[in-house]
N, CA and C atoms as an extended XYZ file, in Angstrom:
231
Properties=species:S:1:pos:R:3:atomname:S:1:resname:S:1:resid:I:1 pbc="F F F"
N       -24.387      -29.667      -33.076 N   UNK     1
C       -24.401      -30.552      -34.214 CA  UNK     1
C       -24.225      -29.711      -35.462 C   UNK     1
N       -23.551      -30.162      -36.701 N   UNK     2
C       -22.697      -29.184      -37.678 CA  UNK     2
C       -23.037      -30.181      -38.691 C   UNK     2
N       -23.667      -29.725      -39.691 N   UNK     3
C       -24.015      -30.973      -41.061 CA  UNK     3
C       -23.696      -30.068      -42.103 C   UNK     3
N       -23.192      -30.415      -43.377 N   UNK     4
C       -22.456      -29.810      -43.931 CA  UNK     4
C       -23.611      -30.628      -45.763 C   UNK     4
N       -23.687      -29.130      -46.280 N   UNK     5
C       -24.188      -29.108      -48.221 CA  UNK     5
C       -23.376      -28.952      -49.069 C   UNK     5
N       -23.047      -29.520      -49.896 N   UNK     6
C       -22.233      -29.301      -51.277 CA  UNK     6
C       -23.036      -28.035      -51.853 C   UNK     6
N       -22.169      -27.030      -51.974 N   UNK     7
C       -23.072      -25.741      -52.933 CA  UNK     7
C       -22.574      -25.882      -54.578 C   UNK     7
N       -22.916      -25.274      -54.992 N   UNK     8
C       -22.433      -24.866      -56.338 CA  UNK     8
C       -21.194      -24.458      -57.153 C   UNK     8
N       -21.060      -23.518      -55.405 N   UNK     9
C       -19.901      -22.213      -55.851 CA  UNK     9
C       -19.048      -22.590      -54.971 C   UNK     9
N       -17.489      -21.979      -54.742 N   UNK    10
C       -16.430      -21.933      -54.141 CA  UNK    10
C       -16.364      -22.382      -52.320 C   UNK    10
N       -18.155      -22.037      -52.114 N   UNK    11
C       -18.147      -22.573      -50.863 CA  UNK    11
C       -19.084      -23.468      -50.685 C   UNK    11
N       -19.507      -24.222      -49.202 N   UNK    12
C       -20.085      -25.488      -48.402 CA  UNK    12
C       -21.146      -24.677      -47.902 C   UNK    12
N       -22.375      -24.803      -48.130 N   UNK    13
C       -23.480      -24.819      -46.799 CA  UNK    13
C       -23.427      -25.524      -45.870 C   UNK    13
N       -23.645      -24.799      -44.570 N   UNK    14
C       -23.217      -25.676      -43.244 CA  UNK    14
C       -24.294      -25.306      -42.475 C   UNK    14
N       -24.862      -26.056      -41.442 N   UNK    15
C       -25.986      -25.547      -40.573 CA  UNK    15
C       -25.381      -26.413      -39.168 C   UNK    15
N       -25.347      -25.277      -38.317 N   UNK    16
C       -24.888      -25.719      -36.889 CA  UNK    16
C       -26.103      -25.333      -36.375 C   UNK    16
N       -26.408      -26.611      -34.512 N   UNK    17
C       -27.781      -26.498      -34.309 CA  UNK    17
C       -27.068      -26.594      -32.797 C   UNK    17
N       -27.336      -25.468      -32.236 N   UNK    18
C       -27.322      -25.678      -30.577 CA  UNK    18
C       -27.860      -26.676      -29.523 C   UNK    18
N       -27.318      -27.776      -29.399 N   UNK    19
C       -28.365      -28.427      -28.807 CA  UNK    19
C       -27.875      -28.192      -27.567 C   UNK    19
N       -27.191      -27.499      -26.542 N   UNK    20
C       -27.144      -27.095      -25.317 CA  UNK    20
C       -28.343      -26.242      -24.471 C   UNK    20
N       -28.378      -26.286      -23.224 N   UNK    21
C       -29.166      -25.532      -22.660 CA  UNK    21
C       -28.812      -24.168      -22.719 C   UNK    21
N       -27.341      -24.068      -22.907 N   UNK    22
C       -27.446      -22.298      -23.211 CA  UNK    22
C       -27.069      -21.473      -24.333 C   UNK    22
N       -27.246      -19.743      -24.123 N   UNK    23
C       -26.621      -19.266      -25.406 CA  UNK    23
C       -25.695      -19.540      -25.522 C   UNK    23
N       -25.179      -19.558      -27.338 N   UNK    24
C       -23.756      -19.722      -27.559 CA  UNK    24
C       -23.865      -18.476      -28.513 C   UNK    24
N       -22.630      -18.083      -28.392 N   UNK    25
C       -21.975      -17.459      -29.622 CA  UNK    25
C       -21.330      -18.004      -30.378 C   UNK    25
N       -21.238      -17.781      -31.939 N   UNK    26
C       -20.650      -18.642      -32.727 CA  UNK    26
C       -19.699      -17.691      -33.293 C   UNK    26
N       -18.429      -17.775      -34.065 N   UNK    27
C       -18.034      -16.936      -34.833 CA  UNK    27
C       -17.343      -17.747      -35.802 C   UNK    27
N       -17.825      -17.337      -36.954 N   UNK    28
C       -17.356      -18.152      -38.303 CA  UNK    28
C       -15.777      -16.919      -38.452 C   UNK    28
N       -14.832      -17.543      -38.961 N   UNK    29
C       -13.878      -17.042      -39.199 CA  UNK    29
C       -13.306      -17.428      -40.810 C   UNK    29
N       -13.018      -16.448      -41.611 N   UNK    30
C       -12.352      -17.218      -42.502 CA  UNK    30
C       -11.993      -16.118      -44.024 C   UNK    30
N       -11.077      -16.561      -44.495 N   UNK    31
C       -11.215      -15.493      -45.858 CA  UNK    31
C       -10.339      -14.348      -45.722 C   UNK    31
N       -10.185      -12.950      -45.947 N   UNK    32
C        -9.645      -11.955      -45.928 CA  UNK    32
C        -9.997      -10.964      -44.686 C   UNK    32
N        -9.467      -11.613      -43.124 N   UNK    33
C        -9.998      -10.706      -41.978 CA  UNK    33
C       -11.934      -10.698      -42.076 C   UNK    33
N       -12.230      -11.959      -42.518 N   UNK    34
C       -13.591      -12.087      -42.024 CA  UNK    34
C       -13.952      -12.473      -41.078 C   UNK    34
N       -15.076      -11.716      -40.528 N   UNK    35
C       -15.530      -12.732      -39.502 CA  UNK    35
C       -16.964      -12.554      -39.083 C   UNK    35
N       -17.922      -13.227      -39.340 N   UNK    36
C       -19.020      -13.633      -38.660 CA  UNK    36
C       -19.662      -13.851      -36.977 C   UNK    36
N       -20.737      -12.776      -36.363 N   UNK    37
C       -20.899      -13.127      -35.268 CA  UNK    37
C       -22.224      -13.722      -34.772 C   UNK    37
N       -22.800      -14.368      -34.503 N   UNK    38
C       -24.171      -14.511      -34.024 CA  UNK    38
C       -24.602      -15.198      -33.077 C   UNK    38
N       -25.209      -15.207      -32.108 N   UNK    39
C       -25.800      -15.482      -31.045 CA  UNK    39
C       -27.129      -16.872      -30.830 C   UNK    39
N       -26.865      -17.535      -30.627 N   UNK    40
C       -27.639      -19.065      -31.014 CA  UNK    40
C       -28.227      -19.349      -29.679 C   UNK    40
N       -29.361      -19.089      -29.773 N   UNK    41
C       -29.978      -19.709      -28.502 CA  UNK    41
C       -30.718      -21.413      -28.499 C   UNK    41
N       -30.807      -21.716      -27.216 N   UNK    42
C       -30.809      -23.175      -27.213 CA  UNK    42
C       -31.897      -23.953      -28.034 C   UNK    42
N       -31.993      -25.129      -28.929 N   UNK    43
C       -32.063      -25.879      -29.749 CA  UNK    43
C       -32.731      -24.757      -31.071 C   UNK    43
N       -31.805      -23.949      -31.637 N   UNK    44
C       -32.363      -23.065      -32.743 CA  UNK    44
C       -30.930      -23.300      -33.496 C   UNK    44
N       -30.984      -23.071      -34.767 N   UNK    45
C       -29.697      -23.120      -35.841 CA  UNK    45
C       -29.184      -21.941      -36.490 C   UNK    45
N       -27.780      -22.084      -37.086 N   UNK    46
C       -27.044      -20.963      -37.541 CA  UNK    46
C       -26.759      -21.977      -39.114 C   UNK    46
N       -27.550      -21.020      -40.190 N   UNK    47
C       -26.914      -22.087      -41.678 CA  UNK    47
C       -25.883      -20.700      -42.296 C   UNK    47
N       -25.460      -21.368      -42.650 N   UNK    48
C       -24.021      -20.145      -43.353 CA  UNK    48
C       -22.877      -20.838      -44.615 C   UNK    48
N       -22.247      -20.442      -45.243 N   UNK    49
C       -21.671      -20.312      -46.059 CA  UNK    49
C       -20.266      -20.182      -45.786 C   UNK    49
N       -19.338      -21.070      -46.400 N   UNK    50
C       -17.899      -20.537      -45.870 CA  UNK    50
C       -16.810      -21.519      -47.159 C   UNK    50
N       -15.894      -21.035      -46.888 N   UNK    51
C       -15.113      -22.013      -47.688 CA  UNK    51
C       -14.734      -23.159      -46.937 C   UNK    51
N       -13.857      -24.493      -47.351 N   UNK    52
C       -13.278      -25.243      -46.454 CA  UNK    52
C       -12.413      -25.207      -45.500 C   UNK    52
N       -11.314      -23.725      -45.700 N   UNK    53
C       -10.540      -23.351      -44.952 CA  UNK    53
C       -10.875      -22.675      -43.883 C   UNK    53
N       -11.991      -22.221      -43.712 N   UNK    54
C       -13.156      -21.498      -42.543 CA  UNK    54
C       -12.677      -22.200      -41.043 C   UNK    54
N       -12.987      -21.602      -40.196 N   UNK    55
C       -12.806      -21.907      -38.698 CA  UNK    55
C       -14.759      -21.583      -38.223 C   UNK    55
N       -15.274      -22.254      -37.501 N   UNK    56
C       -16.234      -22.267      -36.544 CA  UNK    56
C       -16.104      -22.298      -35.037 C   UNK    56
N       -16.324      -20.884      -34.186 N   UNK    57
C       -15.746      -20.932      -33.057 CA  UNK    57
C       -17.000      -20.840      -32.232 C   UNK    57
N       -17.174      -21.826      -30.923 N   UNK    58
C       -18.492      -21.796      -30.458 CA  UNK    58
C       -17.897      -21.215      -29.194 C   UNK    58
N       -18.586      -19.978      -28.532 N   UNK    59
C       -18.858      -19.643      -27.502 CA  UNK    59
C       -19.571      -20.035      -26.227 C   UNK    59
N       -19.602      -20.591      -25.190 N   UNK    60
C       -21.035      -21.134      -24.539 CA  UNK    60
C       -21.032      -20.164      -23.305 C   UNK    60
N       -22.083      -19.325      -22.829 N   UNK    61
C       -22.309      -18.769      -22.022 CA  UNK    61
C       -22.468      -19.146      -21.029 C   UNK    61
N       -21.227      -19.212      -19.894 N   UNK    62
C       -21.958      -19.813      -18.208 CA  UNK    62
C       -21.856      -18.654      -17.480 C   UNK    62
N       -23.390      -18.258      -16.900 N   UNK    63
C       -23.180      -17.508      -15.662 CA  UNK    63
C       -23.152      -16.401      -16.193 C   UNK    63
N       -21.886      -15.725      -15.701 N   UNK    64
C       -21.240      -14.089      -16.741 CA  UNK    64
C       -20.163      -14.365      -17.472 C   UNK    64
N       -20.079      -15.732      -17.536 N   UNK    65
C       -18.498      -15.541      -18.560 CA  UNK    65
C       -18.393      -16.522      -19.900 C   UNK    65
N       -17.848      -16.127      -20.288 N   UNK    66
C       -17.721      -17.010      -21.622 CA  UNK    66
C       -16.613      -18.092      -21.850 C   UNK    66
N       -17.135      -19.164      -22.052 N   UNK    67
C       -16.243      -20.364      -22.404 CA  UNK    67
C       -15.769      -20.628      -23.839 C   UNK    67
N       -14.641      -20.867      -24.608 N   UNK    68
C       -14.194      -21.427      -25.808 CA  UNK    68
C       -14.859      -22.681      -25.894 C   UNK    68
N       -15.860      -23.159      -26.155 N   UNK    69
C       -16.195      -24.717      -26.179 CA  UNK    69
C       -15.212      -25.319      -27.417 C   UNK    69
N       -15.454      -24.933      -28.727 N   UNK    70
C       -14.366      -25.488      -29.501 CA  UNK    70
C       -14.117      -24.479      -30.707 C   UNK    70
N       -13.378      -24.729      -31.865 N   UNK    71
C       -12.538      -24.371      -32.676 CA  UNK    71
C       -12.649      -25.248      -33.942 C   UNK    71
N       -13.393      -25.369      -34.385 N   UNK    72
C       -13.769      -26.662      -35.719 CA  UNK    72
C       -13.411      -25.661      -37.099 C   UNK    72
N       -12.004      -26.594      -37.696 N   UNK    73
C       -11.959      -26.293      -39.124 CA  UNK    73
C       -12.999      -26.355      -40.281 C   UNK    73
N       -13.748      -26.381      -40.889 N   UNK    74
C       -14.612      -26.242      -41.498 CA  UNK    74
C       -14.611      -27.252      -42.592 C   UNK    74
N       -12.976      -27.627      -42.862 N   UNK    75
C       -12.569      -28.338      -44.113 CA  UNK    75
C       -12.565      -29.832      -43.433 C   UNK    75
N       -13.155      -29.769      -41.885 N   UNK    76
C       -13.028      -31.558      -41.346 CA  UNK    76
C       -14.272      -31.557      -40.516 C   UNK    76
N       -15.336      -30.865      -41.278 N   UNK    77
C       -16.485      -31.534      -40.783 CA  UNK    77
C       -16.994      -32.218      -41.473 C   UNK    77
């Protein structure tokens, strides 16, 4: 789940909340070769900062391998 703040400045506060049973990795993408990594374990949150043009990439851990769950533009949440 991904809920999105009007900030002040050039970018959106966003808070994504794992509600899966497993870890995910998230990686915010966006800006000049940025990129954000962090590790979200199950029902805990990631709040962050990005512009609208930002990408949110969720990782979900099965087993030993890693799944793409999705790819969310930032500017259509």
């Amino acid at each position: 789940m991904l809920t999105m703040y009007l900030n002040s400045s050039n970018e959106i506060s966003y808070k994504y909340i794992n509600q899966t049973q497993q870890i995910q990795i998230v990686r915010l993408l966006g800006g000049a070769n940025e990129c954000i990594e962090r590790a979200i374990f199950p029902d805990n949150d990631f709040d962050f900062n990005a512009p609208p043009d930002a990408y949110l990439e969720i990782h979900t851990y099965l087993s030993v391998t890693s799944v793409l769950s999705d790819r969310i533009p930032c500017q259509l949440l």
